[in-house]
C-alpha positions in Angstrom: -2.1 38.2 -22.9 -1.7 35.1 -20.5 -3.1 31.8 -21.4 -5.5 30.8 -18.8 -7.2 27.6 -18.2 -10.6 27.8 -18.1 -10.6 26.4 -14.3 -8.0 29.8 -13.4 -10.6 32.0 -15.2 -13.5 30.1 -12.9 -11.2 30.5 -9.6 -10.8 34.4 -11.1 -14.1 35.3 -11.4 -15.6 33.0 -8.9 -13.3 32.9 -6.2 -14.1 30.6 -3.7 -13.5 31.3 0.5 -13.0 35.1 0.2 -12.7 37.0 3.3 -11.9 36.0 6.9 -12.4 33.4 8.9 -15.4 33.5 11.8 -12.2 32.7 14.1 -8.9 33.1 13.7 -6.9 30.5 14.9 -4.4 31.2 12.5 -3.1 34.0 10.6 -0.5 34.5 7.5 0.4 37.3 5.9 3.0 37.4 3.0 4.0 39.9 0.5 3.5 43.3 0.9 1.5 46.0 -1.6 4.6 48.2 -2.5 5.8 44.7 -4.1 2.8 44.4 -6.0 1.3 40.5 -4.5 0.1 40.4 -1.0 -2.2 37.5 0.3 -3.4 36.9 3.6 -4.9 34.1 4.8 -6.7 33.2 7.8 -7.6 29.6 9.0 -9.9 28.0 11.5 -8.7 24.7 13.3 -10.9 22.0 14.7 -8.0 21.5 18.0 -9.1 18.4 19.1 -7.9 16.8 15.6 -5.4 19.5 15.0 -7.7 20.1 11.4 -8.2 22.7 9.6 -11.8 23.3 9.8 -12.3 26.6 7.4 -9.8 28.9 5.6 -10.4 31.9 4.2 -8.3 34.7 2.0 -7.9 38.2 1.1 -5.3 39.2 -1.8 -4.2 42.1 -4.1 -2.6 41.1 -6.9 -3.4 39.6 -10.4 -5.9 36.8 -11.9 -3.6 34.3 -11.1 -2.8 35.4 -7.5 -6.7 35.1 -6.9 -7.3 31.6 -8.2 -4.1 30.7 -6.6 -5.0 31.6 -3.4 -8.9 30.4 -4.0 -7.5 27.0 -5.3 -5.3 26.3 -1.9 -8.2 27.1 0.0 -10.2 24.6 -1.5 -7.4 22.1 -1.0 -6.3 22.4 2.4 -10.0 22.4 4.6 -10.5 19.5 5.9 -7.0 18.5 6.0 -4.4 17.9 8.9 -2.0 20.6 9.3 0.7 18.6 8.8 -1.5 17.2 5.5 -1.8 20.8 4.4 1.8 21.9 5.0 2.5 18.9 2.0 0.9 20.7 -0.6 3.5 22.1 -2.9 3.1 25.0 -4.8 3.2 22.8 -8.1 0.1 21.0 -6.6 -1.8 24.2 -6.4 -0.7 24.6 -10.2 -1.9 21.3 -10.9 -4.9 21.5 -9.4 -5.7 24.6 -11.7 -4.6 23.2 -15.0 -1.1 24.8 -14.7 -0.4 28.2 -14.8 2.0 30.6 -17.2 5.2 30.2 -16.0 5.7 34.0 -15.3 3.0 33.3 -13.1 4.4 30.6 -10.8 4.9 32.8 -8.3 1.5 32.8 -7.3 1.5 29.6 -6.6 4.7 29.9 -4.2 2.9 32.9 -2.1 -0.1 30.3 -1.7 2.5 28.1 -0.5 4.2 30.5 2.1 1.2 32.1 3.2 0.0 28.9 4.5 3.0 28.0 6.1 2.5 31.5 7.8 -0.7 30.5 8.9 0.0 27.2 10.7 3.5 28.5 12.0 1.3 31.6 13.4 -1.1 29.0 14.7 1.8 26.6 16.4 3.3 30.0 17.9 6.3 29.7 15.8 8.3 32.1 13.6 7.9 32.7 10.4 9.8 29.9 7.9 13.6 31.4 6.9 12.8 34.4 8.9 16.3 33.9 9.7 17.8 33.8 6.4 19.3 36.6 4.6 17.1 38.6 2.2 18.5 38.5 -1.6 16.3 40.4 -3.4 15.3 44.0 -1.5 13.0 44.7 -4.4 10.3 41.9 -3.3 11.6 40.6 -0.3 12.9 37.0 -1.2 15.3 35.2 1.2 18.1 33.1 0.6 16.8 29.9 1.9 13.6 31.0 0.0 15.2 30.8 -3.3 17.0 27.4 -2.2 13.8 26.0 -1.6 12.2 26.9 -4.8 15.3 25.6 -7.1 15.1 22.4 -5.4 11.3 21.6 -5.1 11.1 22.3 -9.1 14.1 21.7 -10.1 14.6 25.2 -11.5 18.2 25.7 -13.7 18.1 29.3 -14.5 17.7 32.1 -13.2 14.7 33.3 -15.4 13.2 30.0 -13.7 14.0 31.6 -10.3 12.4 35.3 -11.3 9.4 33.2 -12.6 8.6 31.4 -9.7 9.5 34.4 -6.7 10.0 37.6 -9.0 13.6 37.7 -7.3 15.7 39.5 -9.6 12.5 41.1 -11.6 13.1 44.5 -10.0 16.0 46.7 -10.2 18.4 43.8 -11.2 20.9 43.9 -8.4 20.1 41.1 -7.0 20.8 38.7 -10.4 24.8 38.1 -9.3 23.3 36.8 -6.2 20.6 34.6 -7.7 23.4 33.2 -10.0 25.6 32.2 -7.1 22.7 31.0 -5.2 22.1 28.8 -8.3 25.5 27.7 -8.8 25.8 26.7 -5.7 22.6 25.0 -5.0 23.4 23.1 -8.7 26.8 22.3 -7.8 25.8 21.1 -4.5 22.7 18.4 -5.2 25.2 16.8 -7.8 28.2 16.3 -5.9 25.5 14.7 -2.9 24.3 12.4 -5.7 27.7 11.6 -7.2 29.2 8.0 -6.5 33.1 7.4 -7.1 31.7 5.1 -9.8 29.8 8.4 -11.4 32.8 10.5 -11.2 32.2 11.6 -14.9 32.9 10.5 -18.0 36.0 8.7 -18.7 39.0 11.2 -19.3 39.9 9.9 -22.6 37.3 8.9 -24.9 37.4 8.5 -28.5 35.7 11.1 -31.0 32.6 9.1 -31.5 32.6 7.8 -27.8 32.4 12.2 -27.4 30.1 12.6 -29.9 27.0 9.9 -28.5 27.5 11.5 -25.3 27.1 15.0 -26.3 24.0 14.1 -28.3 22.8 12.1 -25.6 23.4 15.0 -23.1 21.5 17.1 -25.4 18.4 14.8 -25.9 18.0 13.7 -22.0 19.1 16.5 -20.1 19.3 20.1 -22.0 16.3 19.6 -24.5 13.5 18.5 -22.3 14.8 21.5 -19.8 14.5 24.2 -22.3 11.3 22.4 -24.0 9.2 23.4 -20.7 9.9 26.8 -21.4 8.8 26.6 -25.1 11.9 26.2 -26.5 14.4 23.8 -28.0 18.1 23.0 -29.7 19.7 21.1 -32.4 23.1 19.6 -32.4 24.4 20.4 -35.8 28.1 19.4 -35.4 31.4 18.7 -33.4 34.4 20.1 -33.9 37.2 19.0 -31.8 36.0 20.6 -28.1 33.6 23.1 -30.0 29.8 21.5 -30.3 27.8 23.9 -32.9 24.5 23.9 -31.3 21.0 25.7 -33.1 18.9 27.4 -30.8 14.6 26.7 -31.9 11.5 27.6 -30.3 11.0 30.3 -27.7 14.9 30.3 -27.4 15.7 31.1 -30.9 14.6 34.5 -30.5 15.0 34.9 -26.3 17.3 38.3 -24.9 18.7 35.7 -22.9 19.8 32.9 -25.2 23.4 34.1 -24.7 23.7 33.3 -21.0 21.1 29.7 -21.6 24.2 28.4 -23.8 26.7 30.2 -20.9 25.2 29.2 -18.4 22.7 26.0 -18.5 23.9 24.2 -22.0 27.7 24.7 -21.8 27.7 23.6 -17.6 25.6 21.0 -18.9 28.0 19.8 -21.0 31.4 19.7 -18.6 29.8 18.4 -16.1 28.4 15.5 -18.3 31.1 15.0 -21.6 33.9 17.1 -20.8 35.5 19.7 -19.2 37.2 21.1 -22.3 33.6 21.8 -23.7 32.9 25.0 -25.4 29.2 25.9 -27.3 28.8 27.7 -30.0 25.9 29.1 -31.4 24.9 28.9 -35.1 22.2 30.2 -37.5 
């Protein structure tokens, strides 16, 4: 069973702004039934301030879809559009005492679904209507994913499924997500590279390797995977080889194979050394 704050369970059982607005100025509808979240909603704008003066919503999906949607409805009236269109999807979180992380996804069709709604209201098309879709199983665009990685800083795909359900389906779609990942990664730190950041020096000493690795470790792997519930321990160096102990959540995730693969080990050549291999021990 999920763990709720009580102010989801309130949002849950007392949704607020339920229905649809006495005049549509604006309508957006994202999500579909055979996908299994759908969520309209429906806004009325005060034009002579460009405000939104009421929003309402109508949803199918689960407990946190409904507070979701009932918390970003509370949140936007009264607002300028272009004040609305700044709420994030983590704000909606936020403003609900977080939600499970399986469950971010709510938040994100909040998000879009007001988007929808002012872009229907400005006469414009839909945001990354033109982008490729990845995922056929719930509908999730390229630039879609992009956008999610970047506004919550998301390094594995199980982050990605979380927050749109891409890849949650049938699976096809995962080699995609990956390379979507990779690239978006790879991308972000070669814009914030510097010739002075280049990386580490190409020959370092065996304790000049070591304080970086367990640096690496403590600053950038650990708090990553301490979000998700888990953790790891740097037991020892070997040459290249860093023996690494998998804790929390992780220890016992179906998963923890491509984490080291694909989060800890990247982690690792991009920050210590290229030569970098991870090994997992008990």
């Amino acid at each position: 069973m999920w763990d709720y704050t009580e102010k989801v369970k309130d949002h849950f059982e007392n949704p607020r702004n339920v229905g649809v607005v006495d005049r549509i100025d604006g309508d957006g509808q994202v999500g579909s039934l055979s996908c299994g979240d759908a969520l309209r909603l429906t806004i009325k704008v005060d034009k002579s301030q460009d405000r939104i003066e009421d929003a309402k919503f109508q949803t199918f999906g689960c407990a946190s879809a409904i507070a979701s949607s009932s918390a970003m409805t509370e949140m936007i009236k009264g607002k300028s559009l272009d004040e609305a269109l700044k709420v994030s999807n983590q704000d909606i979180a936020d403003y609900l005492g977080g939600l499970p992380r399986e469950k971010m996804h709510c938040s994100v069709l909040g998000r879009e679904a007001l988007e929808a709604a002012v872009a229907n209201y400005r006469g414009l098309p839909l945001p990354r209507s033109d982008s490729p879709i990845v995922c056929e199983c719930f509908g999730i665009t390229e630039k879609g994913i992009e956008r999610v990685i970047r506004e919550n800083s998301l390094s594995t795909v199980e982050d990605i499924t979380a927050y749109t359900k891409a890849g949650g389906g049938c699976g096809k779609c995962l080699p995609a997500i990956e390379k979507i990942l990779e690239r978006v990664l790879h991308g972000d730190r070669a814009a914030k590279k510097t010739p002075a950041e280049d990386g580490p020096p190409k020959k370092m000493t065996f304790l000049q390797k070591a304080r970086l690795v367990e640096e690496t470790i403590e600053h950038e792997i650990a708090p990553a995977l301490m979000r998700d519930g888990g953790d790891i321990e740097l037991v020892d160096i070997d040459g290249d080889e860093v023996q690494v102990r998998l804790k929390g959540s992780c220890a016992s995730c179906p998963s923890a194979k491509r984490t080291l693969a694909d989060f800890v080990t990247e982690k690792l050549r991009e920050l210590v050394s290229d030569s970098i291999t991870v090994r997992e021990v008990r």
